[in-house]
BALOBA-1460 file (C-alpha; in Angstrom, 3 decimals):
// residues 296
<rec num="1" residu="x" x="9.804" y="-33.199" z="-3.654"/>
<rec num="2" residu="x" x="12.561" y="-31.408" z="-6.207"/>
<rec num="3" residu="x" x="10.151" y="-32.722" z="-8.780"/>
<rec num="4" residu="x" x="6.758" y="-30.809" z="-7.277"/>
<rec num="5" residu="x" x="8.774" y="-27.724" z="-6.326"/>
<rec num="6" residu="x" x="9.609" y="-27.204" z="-10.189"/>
<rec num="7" residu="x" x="5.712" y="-26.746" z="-10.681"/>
<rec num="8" residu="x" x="5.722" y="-23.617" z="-8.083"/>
<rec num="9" residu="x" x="7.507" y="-20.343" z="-9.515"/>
<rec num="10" residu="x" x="10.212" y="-19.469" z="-6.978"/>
<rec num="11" residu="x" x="9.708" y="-16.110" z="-5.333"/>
<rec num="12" residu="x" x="8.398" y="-13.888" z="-2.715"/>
<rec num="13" residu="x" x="5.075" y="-11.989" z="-3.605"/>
<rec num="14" residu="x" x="3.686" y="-9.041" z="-2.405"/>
<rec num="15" residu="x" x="0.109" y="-7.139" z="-1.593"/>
<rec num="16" residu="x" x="0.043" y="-3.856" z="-2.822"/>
<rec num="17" residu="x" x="0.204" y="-1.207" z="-0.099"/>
<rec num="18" residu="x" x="-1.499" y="1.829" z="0.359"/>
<rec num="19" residu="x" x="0.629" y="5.224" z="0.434"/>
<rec num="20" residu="x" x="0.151" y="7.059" z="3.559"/>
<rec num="21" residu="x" x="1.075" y="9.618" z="5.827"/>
<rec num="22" residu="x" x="-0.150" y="11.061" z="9.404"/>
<rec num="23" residu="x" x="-0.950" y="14.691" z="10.280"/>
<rec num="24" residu="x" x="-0.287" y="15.675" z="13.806"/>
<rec num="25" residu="x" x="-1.959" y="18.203" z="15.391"/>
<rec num="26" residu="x" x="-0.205" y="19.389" z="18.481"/>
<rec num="27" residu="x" x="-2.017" y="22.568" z="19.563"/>
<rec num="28" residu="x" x="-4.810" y="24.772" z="19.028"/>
<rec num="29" residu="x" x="-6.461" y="24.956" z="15.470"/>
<rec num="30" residu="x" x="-7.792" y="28.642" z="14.091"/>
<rec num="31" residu="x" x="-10.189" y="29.862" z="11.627"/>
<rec num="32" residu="x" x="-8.307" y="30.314" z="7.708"/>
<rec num="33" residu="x" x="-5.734" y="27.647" z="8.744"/>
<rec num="34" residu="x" x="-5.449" y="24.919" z="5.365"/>
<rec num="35" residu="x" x="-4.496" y="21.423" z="4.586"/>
<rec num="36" residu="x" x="-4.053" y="20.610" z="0.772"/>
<rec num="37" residu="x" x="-4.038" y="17.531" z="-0.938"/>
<rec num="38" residu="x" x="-2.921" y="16.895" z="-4.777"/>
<rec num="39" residu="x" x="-3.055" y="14.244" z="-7.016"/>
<rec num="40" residu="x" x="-1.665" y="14.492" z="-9.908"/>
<rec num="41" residu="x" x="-3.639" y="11.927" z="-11.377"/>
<rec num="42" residu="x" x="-6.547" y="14.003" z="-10.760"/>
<rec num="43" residu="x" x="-7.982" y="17.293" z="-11.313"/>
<rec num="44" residu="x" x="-7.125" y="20.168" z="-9.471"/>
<rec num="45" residu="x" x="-6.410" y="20.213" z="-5.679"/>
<rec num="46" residu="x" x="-8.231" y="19.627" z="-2.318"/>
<rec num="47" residu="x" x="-7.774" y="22.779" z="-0.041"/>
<rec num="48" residu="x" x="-9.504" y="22.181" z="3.425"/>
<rec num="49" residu="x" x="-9.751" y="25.476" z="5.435"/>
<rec num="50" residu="x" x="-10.921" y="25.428" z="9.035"/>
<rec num="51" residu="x" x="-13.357" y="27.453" z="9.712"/>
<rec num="52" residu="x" x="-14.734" y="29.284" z="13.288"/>
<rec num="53" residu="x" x="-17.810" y="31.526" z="12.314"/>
<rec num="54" residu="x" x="-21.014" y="29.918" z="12.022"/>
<rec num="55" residu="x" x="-21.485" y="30.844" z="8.043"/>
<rec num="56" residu="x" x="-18.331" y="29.010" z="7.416"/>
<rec num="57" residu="x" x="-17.127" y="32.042" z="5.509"/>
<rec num="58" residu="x" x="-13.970" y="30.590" z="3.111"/>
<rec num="59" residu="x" x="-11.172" y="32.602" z="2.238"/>
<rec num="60" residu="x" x="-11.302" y="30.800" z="-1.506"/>
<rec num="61" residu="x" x="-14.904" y="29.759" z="-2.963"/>
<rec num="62" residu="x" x="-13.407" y="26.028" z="-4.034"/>
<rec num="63" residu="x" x="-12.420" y="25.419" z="-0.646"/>
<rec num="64" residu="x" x="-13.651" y="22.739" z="1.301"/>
<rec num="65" residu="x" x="-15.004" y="23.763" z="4.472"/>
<rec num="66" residu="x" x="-13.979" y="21.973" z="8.034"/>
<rec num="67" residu="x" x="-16.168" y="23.296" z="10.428"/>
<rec num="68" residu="x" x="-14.737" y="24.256" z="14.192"/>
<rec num="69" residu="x" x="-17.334" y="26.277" z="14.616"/>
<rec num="70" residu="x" x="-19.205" y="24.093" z="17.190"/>
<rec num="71" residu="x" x="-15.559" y="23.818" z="18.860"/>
<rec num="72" residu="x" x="-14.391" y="27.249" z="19.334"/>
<rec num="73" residu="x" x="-15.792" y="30.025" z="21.968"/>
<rec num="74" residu="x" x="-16.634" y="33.232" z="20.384"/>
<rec num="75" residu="x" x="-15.120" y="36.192" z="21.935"/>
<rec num="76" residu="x" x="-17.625" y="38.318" z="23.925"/>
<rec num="77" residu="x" x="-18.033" y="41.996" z="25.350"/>
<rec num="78" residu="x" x="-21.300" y="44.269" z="26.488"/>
<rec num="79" residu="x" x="-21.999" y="48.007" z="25.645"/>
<rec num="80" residu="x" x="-23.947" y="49.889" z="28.143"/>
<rec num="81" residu="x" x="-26.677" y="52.525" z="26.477"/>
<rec num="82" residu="x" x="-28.952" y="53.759" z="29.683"/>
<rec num="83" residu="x" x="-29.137" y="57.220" z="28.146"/>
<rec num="84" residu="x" x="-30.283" y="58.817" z="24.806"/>
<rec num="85" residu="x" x="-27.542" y="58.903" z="22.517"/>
<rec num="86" residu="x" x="-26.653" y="62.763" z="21.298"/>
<rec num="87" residu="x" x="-25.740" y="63.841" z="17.498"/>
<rec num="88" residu="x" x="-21.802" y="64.034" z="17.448"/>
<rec num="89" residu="x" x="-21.579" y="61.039" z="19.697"/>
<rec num="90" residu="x" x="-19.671" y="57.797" z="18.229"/>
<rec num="91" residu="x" x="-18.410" y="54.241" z="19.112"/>
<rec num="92" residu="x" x="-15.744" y="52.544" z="16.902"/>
<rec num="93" residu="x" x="-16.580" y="48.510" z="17.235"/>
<rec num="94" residu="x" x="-13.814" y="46.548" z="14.976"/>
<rec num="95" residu="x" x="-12.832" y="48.853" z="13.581"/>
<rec num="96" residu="x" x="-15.964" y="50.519" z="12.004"/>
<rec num="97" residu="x" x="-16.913" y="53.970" z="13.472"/>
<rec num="98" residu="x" x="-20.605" y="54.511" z="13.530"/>
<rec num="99" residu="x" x="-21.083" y="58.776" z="14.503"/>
<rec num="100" residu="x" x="-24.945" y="59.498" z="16.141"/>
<rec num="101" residu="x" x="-26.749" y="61.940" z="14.307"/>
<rec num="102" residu="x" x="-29.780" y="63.854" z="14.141"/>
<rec num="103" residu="x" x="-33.102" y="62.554" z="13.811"/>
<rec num="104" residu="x" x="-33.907" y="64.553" z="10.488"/>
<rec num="105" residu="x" x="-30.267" y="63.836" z="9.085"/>
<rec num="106" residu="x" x="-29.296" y="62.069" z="6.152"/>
<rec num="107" residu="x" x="-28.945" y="58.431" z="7.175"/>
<rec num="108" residu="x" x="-26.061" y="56.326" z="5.342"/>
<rec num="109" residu="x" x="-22.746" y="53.823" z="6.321"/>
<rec num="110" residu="x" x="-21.624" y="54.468" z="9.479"/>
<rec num="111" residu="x" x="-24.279" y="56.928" z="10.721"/>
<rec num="112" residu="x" x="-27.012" y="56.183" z="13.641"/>
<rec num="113" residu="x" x="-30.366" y="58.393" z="14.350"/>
<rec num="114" residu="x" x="-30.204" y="58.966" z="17.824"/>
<rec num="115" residu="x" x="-34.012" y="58.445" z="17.664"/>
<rec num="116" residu="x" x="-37.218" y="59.680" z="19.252"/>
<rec num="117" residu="x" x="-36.132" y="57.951" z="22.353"/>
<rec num="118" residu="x" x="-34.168" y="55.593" z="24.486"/>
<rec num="119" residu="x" x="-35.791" y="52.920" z="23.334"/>
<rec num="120" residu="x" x="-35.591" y="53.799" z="19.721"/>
<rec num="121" residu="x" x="-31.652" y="54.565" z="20.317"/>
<rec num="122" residu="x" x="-31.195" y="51.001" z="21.160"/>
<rec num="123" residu="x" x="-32.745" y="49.613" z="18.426"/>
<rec num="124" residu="x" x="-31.327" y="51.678" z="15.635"/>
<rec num="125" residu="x" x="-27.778" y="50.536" z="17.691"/>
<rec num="126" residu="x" x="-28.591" y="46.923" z="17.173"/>
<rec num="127" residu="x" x="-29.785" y="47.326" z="13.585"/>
<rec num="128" residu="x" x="-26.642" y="49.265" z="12.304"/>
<rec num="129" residu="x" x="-24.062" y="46.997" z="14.016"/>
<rec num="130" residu="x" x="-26.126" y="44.035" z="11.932"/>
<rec num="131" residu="x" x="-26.811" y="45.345" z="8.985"/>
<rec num="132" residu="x" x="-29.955" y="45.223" z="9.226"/>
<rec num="133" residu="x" x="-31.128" y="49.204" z="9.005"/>
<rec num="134" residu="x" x="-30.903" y="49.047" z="4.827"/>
<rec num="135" residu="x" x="-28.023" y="52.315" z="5.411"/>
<rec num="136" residu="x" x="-25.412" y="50.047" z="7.645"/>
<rec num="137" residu="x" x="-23.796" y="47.138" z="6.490"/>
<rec num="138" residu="x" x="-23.093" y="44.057" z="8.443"/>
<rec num="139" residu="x" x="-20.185" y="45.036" z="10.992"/>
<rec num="140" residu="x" x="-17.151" y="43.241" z="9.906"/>
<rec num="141" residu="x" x="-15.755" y="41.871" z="12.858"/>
<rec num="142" residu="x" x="-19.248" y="41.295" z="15.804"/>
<rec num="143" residu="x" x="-22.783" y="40.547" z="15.977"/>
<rec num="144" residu="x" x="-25.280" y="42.469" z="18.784"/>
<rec num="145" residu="x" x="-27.972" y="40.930" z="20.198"/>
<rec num="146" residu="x" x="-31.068" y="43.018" z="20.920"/>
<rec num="147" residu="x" x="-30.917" y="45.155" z="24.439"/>
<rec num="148" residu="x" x="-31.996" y="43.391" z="27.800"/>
<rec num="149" residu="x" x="-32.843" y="46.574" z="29.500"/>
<rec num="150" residu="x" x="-28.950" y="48.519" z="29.318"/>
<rec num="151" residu="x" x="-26.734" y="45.835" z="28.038"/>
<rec num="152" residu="x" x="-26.296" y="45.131" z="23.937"/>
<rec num="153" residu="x" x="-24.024" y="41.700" z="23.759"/>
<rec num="154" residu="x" x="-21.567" y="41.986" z="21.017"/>
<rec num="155" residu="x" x="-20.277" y="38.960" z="19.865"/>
<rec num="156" residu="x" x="-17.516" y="38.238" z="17.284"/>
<rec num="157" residu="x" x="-18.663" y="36.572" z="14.039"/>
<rec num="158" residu="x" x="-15.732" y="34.572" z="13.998"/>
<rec num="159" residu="x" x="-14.410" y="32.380" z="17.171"/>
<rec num="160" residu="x" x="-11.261" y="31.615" z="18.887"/>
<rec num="161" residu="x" x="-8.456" y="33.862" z="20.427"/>
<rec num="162" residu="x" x="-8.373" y="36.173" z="17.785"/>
<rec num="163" residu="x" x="-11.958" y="37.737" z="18.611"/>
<rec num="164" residu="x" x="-10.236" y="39.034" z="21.782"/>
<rec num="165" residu="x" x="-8.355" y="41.923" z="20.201"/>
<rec num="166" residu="x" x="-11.144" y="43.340" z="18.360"/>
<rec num="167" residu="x" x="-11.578" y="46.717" z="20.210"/>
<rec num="168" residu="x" x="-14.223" y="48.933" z="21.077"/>
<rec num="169" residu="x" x="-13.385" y="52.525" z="21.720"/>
<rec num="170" residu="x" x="-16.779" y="55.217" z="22.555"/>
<rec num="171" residu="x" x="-17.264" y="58.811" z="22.737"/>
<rec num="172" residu="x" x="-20.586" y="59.193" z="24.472"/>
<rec num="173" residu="x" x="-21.371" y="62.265" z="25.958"/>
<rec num="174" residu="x" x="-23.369" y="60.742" z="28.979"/>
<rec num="175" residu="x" x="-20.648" y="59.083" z="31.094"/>
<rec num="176" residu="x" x="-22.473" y="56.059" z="32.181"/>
<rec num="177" residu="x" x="-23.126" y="54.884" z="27.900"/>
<rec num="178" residu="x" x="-19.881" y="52.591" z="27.789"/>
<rec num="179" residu="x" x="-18.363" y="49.669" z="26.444"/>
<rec num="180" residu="x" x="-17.701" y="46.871" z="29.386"/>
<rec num="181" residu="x" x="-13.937" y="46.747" z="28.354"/>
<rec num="182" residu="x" x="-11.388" y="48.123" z="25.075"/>
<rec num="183" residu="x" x="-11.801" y="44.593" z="23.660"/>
<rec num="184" residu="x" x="-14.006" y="41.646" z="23.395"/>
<rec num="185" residu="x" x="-12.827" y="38.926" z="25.684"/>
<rec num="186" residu="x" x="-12.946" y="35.550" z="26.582"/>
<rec num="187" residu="x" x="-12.184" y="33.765" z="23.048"/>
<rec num="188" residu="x" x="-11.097" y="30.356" z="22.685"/>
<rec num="189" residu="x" x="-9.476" y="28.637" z="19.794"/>
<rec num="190" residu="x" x="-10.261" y="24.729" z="19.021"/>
<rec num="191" residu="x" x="-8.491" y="22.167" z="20.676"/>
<rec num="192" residu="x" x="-6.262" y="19.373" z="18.753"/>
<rec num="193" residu="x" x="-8.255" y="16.464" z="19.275"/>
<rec num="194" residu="x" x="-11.675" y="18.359" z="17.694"/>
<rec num="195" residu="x" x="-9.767" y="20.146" z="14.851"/>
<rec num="196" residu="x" x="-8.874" y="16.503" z="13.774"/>
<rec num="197" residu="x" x="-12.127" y="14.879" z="13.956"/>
<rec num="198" residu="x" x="-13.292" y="17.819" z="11.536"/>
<rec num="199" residu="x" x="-11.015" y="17.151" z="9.550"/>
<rec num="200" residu="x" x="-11.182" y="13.821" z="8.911"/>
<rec num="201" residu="x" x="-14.812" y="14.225" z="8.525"/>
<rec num="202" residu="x" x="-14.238" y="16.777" z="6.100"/>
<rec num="203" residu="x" x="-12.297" y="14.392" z="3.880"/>
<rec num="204" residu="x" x="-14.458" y="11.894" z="4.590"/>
<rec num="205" residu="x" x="-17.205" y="13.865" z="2.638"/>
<rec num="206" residu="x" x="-15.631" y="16.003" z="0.034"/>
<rec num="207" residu="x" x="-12.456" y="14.147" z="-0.968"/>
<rec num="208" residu="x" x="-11.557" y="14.456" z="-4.987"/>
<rec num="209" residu="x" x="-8.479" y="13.257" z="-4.863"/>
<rec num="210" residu="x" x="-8.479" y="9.615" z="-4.453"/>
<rec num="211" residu="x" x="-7.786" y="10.254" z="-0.587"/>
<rec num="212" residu="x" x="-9.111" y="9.101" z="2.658"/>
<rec num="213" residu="x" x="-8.543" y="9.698" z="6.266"/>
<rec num="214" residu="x" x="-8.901" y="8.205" z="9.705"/>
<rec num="215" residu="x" x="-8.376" y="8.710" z="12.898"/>
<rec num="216" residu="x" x="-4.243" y="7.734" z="14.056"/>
<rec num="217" residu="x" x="-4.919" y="8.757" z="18.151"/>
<rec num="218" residu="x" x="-6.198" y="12.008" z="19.691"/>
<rec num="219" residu="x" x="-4.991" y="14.790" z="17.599"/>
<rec num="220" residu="x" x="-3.854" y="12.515" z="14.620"/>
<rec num="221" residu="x" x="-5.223" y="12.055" z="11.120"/>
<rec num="222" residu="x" x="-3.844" y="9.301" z="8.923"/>
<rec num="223" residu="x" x="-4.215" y="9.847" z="5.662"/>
<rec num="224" residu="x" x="-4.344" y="7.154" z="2.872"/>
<rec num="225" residu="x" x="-4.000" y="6.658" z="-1.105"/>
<rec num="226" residu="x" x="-7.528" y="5.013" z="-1.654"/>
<rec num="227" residu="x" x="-6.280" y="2.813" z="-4.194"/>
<rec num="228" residu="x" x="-2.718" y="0.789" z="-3.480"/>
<rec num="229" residu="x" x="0.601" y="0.938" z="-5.120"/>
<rec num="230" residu="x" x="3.413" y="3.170" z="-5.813"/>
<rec num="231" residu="x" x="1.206" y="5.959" z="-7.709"/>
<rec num="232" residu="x" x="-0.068" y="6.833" z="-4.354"/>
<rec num="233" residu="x" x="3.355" y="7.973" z="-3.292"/>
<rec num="234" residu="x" x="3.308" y="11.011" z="-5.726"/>
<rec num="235" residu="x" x="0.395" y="12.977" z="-3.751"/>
<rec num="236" residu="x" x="1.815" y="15.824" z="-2.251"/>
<rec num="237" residu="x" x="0.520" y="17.198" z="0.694"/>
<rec num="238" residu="x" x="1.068" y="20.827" z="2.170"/>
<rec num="239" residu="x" x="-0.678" y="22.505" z="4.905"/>
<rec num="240" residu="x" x="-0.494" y="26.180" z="6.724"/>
<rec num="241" residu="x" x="-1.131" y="25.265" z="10.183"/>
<rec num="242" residu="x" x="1.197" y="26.971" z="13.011"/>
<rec num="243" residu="x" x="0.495" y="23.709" z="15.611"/>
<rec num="244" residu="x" x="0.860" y="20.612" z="12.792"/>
<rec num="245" residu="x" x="3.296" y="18.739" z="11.295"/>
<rec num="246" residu="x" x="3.040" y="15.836" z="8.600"/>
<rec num="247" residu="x" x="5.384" y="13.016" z="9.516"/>
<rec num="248" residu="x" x="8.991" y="13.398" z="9.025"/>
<rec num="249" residu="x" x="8.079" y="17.011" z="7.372"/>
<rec num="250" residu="x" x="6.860" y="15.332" z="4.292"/>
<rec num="251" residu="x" x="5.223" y="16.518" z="1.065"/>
<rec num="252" residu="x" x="4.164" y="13.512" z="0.014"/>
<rec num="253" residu="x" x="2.603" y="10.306" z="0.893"/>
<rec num="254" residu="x" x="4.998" y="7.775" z="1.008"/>
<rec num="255" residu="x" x="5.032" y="3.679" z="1.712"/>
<rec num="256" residu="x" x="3.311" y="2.674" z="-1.392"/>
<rec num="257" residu="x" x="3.947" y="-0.651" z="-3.097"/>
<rec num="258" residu="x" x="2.810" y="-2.224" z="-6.004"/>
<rec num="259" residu="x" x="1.748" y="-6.171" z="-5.692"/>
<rec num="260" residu="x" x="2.918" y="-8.618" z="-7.386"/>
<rec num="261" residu="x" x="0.630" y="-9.549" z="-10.717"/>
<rec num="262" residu="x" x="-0.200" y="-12.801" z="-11.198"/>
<rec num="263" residu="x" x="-3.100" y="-14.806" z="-12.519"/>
<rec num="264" residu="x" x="-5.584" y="-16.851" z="-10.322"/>
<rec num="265" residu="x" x="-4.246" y="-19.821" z="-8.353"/>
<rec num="266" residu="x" x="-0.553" y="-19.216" z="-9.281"/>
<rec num="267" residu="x" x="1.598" y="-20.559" z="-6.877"/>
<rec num="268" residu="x" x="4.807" y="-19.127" z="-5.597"/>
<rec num="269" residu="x" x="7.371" y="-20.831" z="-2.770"/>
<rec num="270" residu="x" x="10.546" y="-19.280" z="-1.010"/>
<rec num="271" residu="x" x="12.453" y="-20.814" z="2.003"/>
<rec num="272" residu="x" x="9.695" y="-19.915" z="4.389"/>
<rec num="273" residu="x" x="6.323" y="-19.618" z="2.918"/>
<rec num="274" residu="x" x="3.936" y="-21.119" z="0.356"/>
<rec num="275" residu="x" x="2.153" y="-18.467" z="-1.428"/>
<rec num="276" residu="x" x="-1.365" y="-19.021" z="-3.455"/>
<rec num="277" residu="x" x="-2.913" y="-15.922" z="-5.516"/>
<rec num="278" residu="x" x="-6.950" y="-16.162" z="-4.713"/>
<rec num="279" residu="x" x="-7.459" y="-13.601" z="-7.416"/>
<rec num="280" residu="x" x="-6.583" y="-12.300" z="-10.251"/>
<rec num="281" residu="x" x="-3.828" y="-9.822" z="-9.318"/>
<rec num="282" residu="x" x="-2.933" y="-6.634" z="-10.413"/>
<rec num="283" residu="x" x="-0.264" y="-4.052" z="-9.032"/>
<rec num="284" residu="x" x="-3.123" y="-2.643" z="-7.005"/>
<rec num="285" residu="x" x="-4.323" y="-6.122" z="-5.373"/>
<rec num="286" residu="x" x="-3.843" y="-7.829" z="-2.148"/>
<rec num="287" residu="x" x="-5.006" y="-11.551" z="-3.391"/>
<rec num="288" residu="x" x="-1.731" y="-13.160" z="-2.344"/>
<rec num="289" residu="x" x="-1.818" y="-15.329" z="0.598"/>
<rec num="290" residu="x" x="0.910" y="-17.491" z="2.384"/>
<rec num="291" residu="x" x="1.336" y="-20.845" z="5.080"/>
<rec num="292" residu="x" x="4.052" y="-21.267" z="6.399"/>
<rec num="293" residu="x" x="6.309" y="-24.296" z="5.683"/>
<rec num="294" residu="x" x="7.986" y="-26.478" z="8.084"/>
<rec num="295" residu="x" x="10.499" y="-29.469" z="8.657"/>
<rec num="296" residu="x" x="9.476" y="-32.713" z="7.616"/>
């Protein structure tokens, strides 16, 4: 047996392992919040941005988008028009303050014909809080839908909690032309569990840096080195998220371990196992296999 043991290098092997790390998500996810990746193995970084308005508007063009938008309720209020607008009168909505004027006025930013009628009131409204009038650009902060009979729907462009403070302040001369509150209302921000699944999608499409991710449980993403070994441990992570936290606050994966190289068929043999390499392996492979030995 001494004699047959002395063809068998002595030793323990090892599979390479995958760096990794998990990213837990413990609240509510909002529109502009990030999650970076680097490797520095690899050009630039990946910067994922959640994002809660349906044009996926990112704060940086190389961004990669994770869409919430599908998970997030858009903030909502009404403004009341049952009588002609007159010149003088105005409505601030976000922040932009639009002023009525005359019919045979110069039209620019900001201003609104009060028009030949009611009718004609309520669409030059709707145009100039879209953008759509060629004198009015796009409202920053709401969309309005067109007029069923009174009531003009303002919606804000971007979803979540945050669409609740935008406020609407008017000045109309007829008393019964109002806004249905001082803000838009009834906003909700994306939940844990959905934020995740975008974002693992997300990486799933547009990784670049030698990344991927899967699910770790409801809220979780687990995020992996796609190739094994210790190199994996130097990709940092970072992420500006009020409601996540990478395990153990790290910046970087970690776990990584580089296999031990050996030809095919080598054998190796400690007090437990029997090991056999069924590949040609690198620091990167996972060709080492092992049966246990017993008594005689």
């Amino acid at each position: 047996m001494n004699n047959r043991l002395a063809y068998f290098e002595k030793g323990t092997p090892v599979n390479a392992v995958n760096a990794g790390k998990a990213l837990t998500i413990a609240g509510v996810v909002i529109d502009g919040e990030t999650v970076t990746i680097n490797n520095p193995a690899k050009a630039g970084s990946d910067v994922y941005e959640f994002l809660a308005d349906t044009a996926l508007s990112k704060t940086t063009v190389t961004n990669k988008a994770v869409d919430i938008n599908s998970h997030v309720t858009k903030a909502s209020g009404t403004l009341t028009i049952d009588t002609q607008p007159t010149a003088t009168d105005t409505m601030t909505i976000g922040g932009k303050l639009y002023t009525f004027i005359a019919n045979d006025a110069v039209r620019s930013n900001g201003k609104i014909r009060v028009g030949a009628d009611l009718a004609g009131a309520k669409l030059a409204i709707v145009a100039a809080i879209n953008g759509t009038d060629t004198f009015n650009t796009p409202n920053p902060k709401v969309s309005a839908s067109a007029f069923a009979s009174a009531i003009c729907t303002l919606t804000a462009l971007v979803g979540g909690v945050a669409g609740n403070a935008v406020a609407t302040v008017e000045t109309f001369t007829a008393g019964t032309n109002v806004f249905g509150a001082a803000t838009l209302g009834s906003g909700a921000d994306c939940s844990a569990a959905n934020a995740a699944t975008a974002l693992i999608a997300a990486i799933t499409a547009s990784d670049t840096q030698g990344v991927g991710a899967v699910t770790g449980g409801s809220g979780v993403v687990t995020l992996s080195a796609d190739v094994a070994g210790i190199d994996g441990n130097s990709i940092s992570l970072a992420k500006a998220m009020a409601n996540a936290t990478f395990a153990g606050s790290a910046t970087h994966l970690s776990g990584g371990v580089d296999g031990t190289e050996s030809p095919l068929g080598t054998f190796m043999v400690d007090s437990t196992y029997l090991y056999v390499s069924l590949g040609t392996n690198s620091d990167g492979s996972k060709n080492w296999r092992k049966i246990a030995l017993s008594s005689l």
